[in-house]
C-alpha positions in Angstrom: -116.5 4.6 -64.1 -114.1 3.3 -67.0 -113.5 5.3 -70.1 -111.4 4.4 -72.9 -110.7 7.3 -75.4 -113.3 9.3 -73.3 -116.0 7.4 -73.7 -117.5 5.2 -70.8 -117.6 1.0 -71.0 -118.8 -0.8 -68.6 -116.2 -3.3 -66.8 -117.2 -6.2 -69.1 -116.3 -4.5 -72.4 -113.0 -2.7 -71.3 -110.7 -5.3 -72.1 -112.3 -5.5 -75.9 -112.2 -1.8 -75.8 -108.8 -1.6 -74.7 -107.9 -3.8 -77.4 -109.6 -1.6 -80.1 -108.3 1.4 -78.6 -104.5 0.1 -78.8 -104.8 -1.7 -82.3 -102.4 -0.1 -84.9 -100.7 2.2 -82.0 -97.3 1.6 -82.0 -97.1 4.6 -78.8 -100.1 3.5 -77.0 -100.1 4.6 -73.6 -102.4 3.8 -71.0 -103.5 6.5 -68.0 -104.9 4.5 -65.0 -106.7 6.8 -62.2 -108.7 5.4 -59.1 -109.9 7.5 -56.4 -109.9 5.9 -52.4 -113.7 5.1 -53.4 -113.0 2.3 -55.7 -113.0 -1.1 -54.6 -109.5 -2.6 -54.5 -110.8 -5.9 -56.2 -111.7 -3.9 -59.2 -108.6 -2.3 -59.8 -106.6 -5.4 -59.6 -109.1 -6.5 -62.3 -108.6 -3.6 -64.2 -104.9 -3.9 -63.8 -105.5 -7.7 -65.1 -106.6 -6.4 -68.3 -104.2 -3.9 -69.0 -101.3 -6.1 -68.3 -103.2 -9.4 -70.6 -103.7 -6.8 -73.3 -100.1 -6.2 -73.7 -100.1 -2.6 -73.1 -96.2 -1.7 -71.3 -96.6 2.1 -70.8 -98.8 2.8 -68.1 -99.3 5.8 -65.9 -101.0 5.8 -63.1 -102.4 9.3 -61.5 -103.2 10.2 -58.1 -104.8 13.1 -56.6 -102.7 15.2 -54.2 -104.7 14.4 -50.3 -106.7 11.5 -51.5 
């Protein structure tokens, strides 16, 4: 699952989402979390997005044993 400001998009609309979410932020920050479960071709998609739509502070969480 993808959310943007807590609400779910689906894969196709995240970048547009993203790009709606981080208009007019000059401190938009980006928290990127992905559990062993998710494929490893989607997160370098994701990743693809976030880096095409500019956004330089980027956290990304992990879960402590996973």
């Amino acid at each position: 699952k993808i959310y943007v400001d807590k609400l779910e998009v689906a894969l196709g609309d995240f970048e547009p989402a993203l790009q709606a979410a981080k208009q007019g932020s000059s401190e938009f920050y980006l928290n990127l979390q992905a559990d062993a479960a998710v494929p490893y071709g989607t997160v370098a998609k994701v990743m693809a997005i976030i880096e095409r739509t500019g956004v330089n502070r980027l956290s990304v969480l992990t879960m402590p044993g996973h």
